[in-house]
C-alpha angles and dihedrals in degrees: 000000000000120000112270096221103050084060079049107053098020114032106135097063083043088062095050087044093055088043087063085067096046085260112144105191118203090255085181089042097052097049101045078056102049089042092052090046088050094047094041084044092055093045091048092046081050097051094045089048085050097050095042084055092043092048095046087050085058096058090052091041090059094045094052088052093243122129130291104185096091094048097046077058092048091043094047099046093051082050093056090048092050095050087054082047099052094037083056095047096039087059082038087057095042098047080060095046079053101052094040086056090061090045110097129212137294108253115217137259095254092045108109120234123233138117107267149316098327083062095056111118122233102229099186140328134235128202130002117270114257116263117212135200093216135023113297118229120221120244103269093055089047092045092045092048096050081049084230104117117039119189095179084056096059092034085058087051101042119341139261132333085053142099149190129212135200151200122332079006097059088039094060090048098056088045086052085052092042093046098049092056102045091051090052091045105043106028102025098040107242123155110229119242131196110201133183109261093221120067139180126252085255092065097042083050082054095061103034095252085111141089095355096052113030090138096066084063141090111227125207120224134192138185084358089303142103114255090192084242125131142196107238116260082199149346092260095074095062098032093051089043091061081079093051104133087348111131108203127199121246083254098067096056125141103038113198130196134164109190123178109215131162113249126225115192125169093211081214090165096038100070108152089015128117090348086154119093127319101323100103103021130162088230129038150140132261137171102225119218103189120170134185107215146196101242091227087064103030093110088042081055091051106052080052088052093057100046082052094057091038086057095064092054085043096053084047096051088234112165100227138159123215109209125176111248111239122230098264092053104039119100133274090253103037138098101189132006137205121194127189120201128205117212108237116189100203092069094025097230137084119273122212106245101165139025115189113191131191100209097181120199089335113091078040104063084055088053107029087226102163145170120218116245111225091207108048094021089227137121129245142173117276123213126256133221136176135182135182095226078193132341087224092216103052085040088062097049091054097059082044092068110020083046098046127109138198093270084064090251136149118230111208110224114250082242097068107039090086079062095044100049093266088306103160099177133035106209 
């Protein structure tokens, strides 16, 4: 949520800063909101000063032996007044809560304009793209023909958008879990988190999924209602939410954690897109990178982010691309966004395969999630960030087809065999 003051005092360059992201914010309607709350606030102050004095008139009243009965009267009926007032300003207060909730982030400054994905910016490049000798398949006909990922199978189970895997396939999903992990934890410094994989709607709110984007999730339900429980869209939204009303000394910044979670998402805009094989799935894999900042090093933090997240698909030897996300295409929460893109031969483009955000105080003042300044004593916001180091899935996908040969083969990359028992080729 963006700072309320900020609307308040400075709402015209707001405006022209939401705009940047294609946002278009009810100028009228804020400010009919924000006058009533003022004028209901003042009422409400009014009221509470007359019945302090009325009831303080009372005490010396009794103890000068007059009578009371008039001012009791006087006293309950202000009191009366004051409960309509506060029950008005109470919904005034929460109709602004409301429409905040729905307001994206500011992007910043670096961030380039432009509509949507076709205006990112490519930023650098990293390994040359594979040659073949023959066509390259794309990974659904190599892992079907190694009968080692099965689509009908899941579709029988569940229905479509999932998958099963199998054998040498599955193996080498579990090592790239197990590899990403240890190299953030061993090499990058993150502390390694297990979270619940539900979650309530608070701690959606936390993190900007609700209430803006409740069809991308997958509700529970028990007993034909709804329990206001949710299956994670990612491992952000639990992770983040660890420093919900926590207040955290200087010392401790930043925090670091890396957390692997399953990830459920309904898909519920991308209906006809990416049907072929695991790219857009309802349930996947990621490795989280979540940290808490100081806001004076959070873009330092990013750009750190980001080279944590390069290193896996170095290590790899995954050809990939990182482009800044322009202000039409970066998320809801975010103020600036980095994307890196693995090559994958099989479609001949570059995929996204991580997204590493800098949210600044945003996802915070929805969670009150704060640090102590030692010089003031005080408490303020921290600054959020989140990256996929890797999404597992996507990363898979990419080895199967970069590492293929004309056998239809998979050949494991030298840097998990140590993972796979020495295994150097999946057939």
């Amino acid at each position: 949520m963006i700072d309320p003051h900020r609307l308040r005092n400075e709402l015209e360059e707001t405006v022209r800063q939401l705009e940047r992201r294609g946002y278009r914010l009810d100028k009228k309607h804020f400010q009919a909101l924000e006058l009533k709350r003022k004028e209901v606030q003042v009422q409400t102050q009014q009221l509470q000063q007359d019945r302090n004095v009325r009831s303080k008139a009372i005490g010396q009243a009794k103890a000068a032996g007059e009578d009371i009965t008039p001012l009791k009267g006087a006293v309950s009926e202000l009191g009366d007044k004051l409960k309509v007032t506060e029950t008005r300003l109470e919904e005034i207060q929460q109709a602004l809560q409301d429409t905040m909730l729905e307001i994206p982030n500011i992007p910043h400054e670096s961030v380039p304009d432009g509509r949507d994905e076709n205006d990112n910016v490519e930023i650098r490049v990293f390994g040359d793209k594979p040659v073949f000798e023959f066509e390259p398949k794309d990974h659904v006909d190599l892992g079907e023909g190694l009968k080692l990922l099965d689509f009908e199978a899941a579709a029988k189970l569940t229905g479509s958008r999932f998958m099963t895997i199998q054998g040498a396939l599955a193996r080498m999903h579990r090592a790239l879990i197990q590899f990403m992990l240890d190299l953030h934890v061993r090499e990058h410094g993150y502390l390694e988190v297990y979270v619940p994989y539900i979650v309530n709607a608070e701690s959606l709110q936390g993190t900007g999924q609700l209430p803006k984007f409740s069809e991308d999730l997958f509700a529970l339900q028990r007993d034909g209602r709804c329990d206001e429980f949710y299956l994670i869209p990612t491992a952000e939204v639990p992770v983040t939410n660890l420093l919900r009303d926590e207040i955290l000394d200087e010392g401790d910044l930043p925090l670091k954690f890396v957390c692997h979670a399953p990830c459920f998402r309904s898909e519920a805009g991308s209906y006809g897109k990416d049907t072929r094989g695991m790219i857009r799935q309802h349930q996947f894999e990621k490795v989280e990178l979540v940290q808490a900042a100081h806001p004076e090093q959070s873009y330092e933090i990013l750009e750190e982010m980001t080279r944590h997240a390069e290193t896996v698909l170095k290590r790899l030897g995954l050809p990939y691309r990182v482009v800044a996300l322009c202000t039409g295409d970066i998320g809801f929460s975010a103020a600036k966004t980095y994307d890196l893109e693995v090559w994958l031969p099989g479609q001949q483009k570059y995929r996204e395969i991580s997204s590493c955000s800098n949210c600044e105080d945003f996802q915070a003042r929805r969670l009150q999630a704060r640090w102590r300044n030692p010089d003031t004593g005080k408490p303020q916001l921290l600054h959020t960030l989140n990256g996929s180091a890797l999404a597992v899935g996507r990363t898979l996908v990419a080895i199967m087809e970069n590492y293929q040969d004309g056998n239809g083969r998979i050949h494991v990359p030298p840097v998990l065999q140590s993972y796979m028992d020495g295994m150097t080729v999946i057939e």
